[in-house]
C-alpha positions in Angstrom: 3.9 -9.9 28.1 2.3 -13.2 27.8 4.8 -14.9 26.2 2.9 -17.5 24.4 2.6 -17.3 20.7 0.0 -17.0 18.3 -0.2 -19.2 15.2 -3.3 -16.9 12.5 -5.4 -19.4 11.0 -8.7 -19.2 9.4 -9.7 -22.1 6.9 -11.1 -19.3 4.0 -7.6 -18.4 3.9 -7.2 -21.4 1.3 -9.4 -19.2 -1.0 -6.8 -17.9 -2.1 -6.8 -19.5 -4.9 -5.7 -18.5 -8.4 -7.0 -21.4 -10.2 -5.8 -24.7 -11.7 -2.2 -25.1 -12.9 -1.2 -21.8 -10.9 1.6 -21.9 -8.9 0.6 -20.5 -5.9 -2.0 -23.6 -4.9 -3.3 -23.3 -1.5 -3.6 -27.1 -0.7 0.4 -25.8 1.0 -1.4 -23.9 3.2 -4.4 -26.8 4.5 -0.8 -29.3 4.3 0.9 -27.3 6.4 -2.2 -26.2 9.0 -2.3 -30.3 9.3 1.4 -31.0 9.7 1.4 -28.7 12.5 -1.8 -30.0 13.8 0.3 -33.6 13.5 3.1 -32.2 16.1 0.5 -31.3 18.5 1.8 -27.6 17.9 -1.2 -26.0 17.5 -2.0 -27.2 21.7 1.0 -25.4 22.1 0.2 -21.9 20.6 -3.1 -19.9 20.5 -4.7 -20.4 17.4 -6.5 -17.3 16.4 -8.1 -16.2 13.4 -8.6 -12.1 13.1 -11.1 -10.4 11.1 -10.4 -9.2 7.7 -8.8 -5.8 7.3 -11.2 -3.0 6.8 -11.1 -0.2 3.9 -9.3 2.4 6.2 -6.8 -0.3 7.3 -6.2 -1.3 3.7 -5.4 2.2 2.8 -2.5 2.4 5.4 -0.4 1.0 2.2 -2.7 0.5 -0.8 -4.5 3.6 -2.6 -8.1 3.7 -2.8 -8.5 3.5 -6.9 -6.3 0.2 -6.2 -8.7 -1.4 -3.7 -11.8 -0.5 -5.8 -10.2 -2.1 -8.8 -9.4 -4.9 -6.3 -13.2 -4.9 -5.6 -14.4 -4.8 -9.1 -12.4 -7.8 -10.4 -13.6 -9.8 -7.5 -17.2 -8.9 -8.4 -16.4 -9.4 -12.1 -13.4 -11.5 -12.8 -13.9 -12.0 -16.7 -13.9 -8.4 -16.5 -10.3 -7.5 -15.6 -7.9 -6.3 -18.3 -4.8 -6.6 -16.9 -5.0 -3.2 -15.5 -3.3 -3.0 -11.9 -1.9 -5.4 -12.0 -5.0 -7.7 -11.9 -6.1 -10.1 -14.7 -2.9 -11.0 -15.8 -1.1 -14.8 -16.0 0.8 -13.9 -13.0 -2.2 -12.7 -10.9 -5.4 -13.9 -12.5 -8.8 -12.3 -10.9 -11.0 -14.7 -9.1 -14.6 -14.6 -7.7 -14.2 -13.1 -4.1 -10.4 -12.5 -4.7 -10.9 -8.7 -2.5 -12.5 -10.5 0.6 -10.2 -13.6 0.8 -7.1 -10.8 0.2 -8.6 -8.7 2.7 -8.6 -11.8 5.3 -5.1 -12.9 4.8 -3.8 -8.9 5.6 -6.4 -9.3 8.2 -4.3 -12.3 9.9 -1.1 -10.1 9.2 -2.6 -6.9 11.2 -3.9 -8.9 14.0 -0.8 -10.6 14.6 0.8 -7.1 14.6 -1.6 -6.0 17.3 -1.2 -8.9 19.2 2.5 -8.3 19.4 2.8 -4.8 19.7 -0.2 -5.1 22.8 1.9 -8.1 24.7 -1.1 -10.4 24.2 1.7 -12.7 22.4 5.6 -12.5 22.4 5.4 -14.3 19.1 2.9 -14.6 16.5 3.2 -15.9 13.3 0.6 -16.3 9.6 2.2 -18.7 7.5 -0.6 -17.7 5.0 1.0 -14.1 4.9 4.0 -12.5 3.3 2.4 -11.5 0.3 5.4 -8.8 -0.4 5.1 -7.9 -4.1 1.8 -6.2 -3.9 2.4 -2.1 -4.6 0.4 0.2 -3.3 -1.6 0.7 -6.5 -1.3 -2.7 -7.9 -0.8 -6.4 -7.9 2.5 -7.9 -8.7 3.8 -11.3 -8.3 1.0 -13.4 -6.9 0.1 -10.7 -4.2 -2.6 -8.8 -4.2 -2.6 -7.1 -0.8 0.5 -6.6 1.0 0.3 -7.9 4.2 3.7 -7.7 5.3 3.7 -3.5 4.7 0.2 -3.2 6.2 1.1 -5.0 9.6 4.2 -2.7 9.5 1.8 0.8 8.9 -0.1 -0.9 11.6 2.4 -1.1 13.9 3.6 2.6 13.3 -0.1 3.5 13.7 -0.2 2.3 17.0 3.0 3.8 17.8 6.0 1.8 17.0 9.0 4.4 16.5 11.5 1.8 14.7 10.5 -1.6 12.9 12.7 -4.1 11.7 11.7 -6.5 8.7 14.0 -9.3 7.2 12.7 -11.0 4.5 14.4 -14.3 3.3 12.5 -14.8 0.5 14.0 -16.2 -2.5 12.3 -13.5 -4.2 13.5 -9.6 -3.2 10.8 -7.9 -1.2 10.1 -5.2 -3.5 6.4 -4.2 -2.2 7.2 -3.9 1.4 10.5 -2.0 0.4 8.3 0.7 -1.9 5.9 1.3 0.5 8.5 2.8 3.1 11.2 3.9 0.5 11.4 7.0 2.5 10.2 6.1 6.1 13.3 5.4 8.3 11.0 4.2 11.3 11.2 1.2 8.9 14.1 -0.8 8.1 13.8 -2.9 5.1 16.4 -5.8 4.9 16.2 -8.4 1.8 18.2 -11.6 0.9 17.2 -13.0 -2.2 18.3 -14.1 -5.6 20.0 -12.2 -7.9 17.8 -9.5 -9.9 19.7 -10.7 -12.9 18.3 -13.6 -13.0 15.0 -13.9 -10.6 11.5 -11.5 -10.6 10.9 -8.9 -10.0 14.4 -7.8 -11.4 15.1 -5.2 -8.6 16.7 -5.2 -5.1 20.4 -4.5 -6.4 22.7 -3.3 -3.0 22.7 0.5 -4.1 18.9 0.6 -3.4 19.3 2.2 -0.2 15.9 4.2 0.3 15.7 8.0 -0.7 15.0 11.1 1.6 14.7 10.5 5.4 14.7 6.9 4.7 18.0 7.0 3.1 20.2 4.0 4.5 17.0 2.3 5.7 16.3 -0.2 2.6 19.1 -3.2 2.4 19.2 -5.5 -0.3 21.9 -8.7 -0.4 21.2 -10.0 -4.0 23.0 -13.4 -3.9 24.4 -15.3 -6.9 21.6 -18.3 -8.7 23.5 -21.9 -6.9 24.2 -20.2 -3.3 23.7 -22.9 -0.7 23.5 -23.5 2.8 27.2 -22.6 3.8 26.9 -18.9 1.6 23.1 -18.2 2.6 23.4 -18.1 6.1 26.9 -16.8 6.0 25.6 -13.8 3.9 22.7 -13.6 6.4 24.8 -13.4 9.5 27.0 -10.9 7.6 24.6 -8.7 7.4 21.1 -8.5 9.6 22.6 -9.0 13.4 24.7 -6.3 13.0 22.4 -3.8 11.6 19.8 -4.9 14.0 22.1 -4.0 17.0 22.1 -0.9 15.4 18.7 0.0 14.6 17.2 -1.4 17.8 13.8 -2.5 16.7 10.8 -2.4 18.7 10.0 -5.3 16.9 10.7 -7.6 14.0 8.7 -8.5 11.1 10.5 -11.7 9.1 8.8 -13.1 6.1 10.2 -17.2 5.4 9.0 -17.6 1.9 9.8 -21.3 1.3 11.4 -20.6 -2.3 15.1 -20.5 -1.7 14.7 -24.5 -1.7 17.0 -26.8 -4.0 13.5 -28.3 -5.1 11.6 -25.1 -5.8 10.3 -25.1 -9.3 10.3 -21.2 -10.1 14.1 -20.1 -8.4 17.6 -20.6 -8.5 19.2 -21.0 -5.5 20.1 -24.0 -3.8 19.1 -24.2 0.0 18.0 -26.8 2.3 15.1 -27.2 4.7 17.7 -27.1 7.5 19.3 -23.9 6.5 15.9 -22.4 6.8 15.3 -24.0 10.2 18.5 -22.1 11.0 17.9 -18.8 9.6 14.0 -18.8 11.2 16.1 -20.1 14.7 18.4 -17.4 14.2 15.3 -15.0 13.4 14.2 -15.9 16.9 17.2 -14.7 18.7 17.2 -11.8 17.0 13.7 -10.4 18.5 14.8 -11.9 21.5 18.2 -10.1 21.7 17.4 -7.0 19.9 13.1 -6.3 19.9 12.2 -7.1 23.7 11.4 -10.8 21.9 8.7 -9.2 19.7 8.5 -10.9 17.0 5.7 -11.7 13.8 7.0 -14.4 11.4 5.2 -14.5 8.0 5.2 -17.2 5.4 5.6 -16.3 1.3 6.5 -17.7 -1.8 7.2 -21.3 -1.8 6.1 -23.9 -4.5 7.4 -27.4 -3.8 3.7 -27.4 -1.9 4.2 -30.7 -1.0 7.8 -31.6 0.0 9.2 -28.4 1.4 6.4 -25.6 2.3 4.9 -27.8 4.9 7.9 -28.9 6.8 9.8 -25.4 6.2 6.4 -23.5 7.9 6.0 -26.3 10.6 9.6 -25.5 11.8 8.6 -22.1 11.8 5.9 -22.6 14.1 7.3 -24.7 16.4 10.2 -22.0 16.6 7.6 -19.4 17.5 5.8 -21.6 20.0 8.7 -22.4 21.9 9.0 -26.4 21.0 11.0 -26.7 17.7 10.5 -29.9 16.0 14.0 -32.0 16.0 15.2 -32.5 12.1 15.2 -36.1 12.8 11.6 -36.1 13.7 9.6 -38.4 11.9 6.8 -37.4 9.9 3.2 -38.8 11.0 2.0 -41.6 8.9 -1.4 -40.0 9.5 -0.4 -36.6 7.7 1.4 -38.4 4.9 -1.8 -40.8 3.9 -3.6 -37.3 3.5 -0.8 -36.1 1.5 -1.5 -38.6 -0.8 -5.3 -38.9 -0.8 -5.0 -34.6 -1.5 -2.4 -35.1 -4.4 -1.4 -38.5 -5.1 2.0 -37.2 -4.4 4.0 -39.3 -1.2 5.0 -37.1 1.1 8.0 -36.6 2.8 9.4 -39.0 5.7 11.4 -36.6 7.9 11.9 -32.8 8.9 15.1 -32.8 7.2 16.9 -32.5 4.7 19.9 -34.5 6.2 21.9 -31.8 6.3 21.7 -30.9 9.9 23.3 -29.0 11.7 24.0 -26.6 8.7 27.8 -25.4 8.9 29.1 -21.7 7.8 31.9 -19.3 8.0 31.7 -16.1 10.2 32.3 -12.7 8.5 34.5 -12.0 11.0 36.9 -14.8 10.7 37.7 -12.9 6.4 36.4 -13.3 3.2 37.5 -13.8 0.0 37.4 -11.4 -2.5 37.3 -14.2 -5.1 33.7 -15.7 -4.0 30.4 -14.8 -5.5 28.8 -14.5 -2.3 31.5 -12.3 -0.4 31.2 -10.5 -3.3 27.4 -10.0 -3.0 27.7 -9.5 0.8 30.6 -6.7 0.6 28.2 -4.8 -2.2 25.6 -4.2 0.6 27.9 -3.1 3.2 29.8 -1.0 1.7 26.7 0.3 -0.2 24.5 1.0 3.1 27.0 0.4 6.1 28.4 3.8 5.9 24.9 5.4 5.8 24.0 3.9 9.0 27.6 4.8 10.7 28.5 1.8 10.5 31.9 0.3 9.0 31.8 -2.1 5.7 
């Protein structure tokens, strides 16, 4: 294994673009490219940009009426209807929207192959982690899942067990469908609670059906968890079932949303609880998956203050050099902050809140708190499924 990481970048990634006013604007994706280019990060990884996934790759997850549809409303976008999925407020059709899709879940399966072939230990797409798209339709700002289809990769080329956490603030319903009943796949999800957060599922007692029964996990936290009750519920929950699963590698997705600043979610975490979870993400593949590890980005709207720091950490995680919290942010990379959005940019890689602080599991919990409540839900709704005590 080479050891050295991979960082996916083509520039028409940012064509992904749902138009003005639209949440998802890609100007994170060009801040973040630059803020890592401002660390000198991208000298320390190999930047590579794959080629775009192909029909036959595409139908690993996605069925082939969904991909033409895909096709026609990039051809025509005035005329999709809202049917799969595309068309709609949440996903609105755009000229070239198949090709641009088709590159991003390119990145995704290249980084896969990458891993999986030892030409990188690490590899991550920041661009990627597009994990509400079904398999016959668009949901939630996706429109080819990525995430699933470098996992069906992976199985294609021979992978017996893959592991994919997913700390979106949203619950990674697309990724979760598309092996509901695969237990080469296990699915684990931290997120928001469906109560009160799209797409309104990942409750704990969605546990997978069939053969993949005890292979989907789902920790649906309480709106106001923080640093202290994110990465507790985290810990609580993904080392143990990865030292039971034994990965032959893992697939994380960091969307950026869980942030006190994000406009569209509830809950109330720091840059530096991310830093932690995406260190602690590391150590995983390293003590669990032979150190085989793809890291992809995902929802994440505070495009200015939070995606770019939160994805640079990232990064510089994978490549082996994190970026101190106290690092100061390049004047250069701020000035272009503001000539891109008249927005001023942040100052530091923190949010002062370094190093975060959180209680082990296995020191108790307290039946009285929200969070040990959420976190006691999925163990005792999957532990025992997987031989393993709540």
């Amino acid at each position: 294994m080479s050891g050295r990481a991979q960082l996916m970048w083509d520039e028409a990634v940012t064509g992904y673009d749902f138009g003005r006013n639209h949440p998802m604007d890609p100007v994170r994706l060009e801040l973040t490219r630059r803020l890592v280019g401002a660390f000198g990060l991208d000298r320390e990884v190999a930047v590579v940009a794959a080629k775009p996934a192909g029909e036959s790759t595409l139908r690993l997850v996605h069925r082939e009426d969904y991909i033409d549809a895909v096709k026609a409303a990039s051809a025509d976008p005035a005329g999709a209807d809202g049917s799969y999925g595309l068309g709609t407020l949440d996903d609105p059709a755009f000229a070239g929207m198949h090709e641009v899709s088709a590159l991003i879940a390119g990145q995704s399966v290249g980084a896969a192959e990458a891993v999986w072939r030892g030409d990188a230990e690490h590899a991550v797409n920041f661009a990627g982690g597009l994990h509400h798209a079904m398999p016959g339709g668009a949901s939630g700002f996706c429109v080819y899942n990525d995430a699933a289809l470098a996992i069906a990769r992976l199985l294609e080329l021979g992978a017996e067990r893959v592991a994919y956490v997913d700390v979106d603030v949203h619950h990674g319903d697309g990724v979760q469908a598309a092996f509901w009943e695969d237990p080469r796949v296990l699915t684990v999800s931290l997120h928001e609670h469906p109560r009160t957060l799209f797409p309104q599922t990942g409750w704990p007692q969605e546990t997978g059906a069939g053969a993949g029964e005890g292979a989907a996990v789902n920790v649906a936290l309480p709106a106001g968890t923080g640093d202290a009750g994110w990465v507790r519920a985290f810990h609580a929950v993904v080392p143990e079932l990865l030292a039971e699963f034994r990965p032959q590698v893992l697939v994380t997705q960091h969307g950026a949303d869980t942030h006190f600043e994000d406009p569209l979610a509830h809950l109330a975490v720091s840059l530096d609880a991310q830093r932690a979870v995406q260190m602690a993400c590391h150590d995983l593949a390293h003590e669990y998956a032979g150190g085989r590890w793809l890291a992809l980005g995902g929802g994440g709207y505070a495009v200015v203050d939070v995606v770019p720091r939160s994805w640079t950490h990232l990064v510089g995680i994978a490549a082996g050099k994190p970026v101190a919290p106290e690092a100061v942010i390049p004047e250069a990379w701020r000035q272009d902050v503001f000539a891109r959005t008249r927005q001023s940019g942040p100052w530091r890689m923190t949010d002062g809140l370094w190093p975060v602080s959180w209680a082990s599991w296995e020191e108790g919990y307290d039946p009285a708190d929200r969070v040990d409540q959420a976190v006691l839900a999925t163990r005792r709704a999957v532990f025992p499924l997987r031989g393993l005590l709540p």
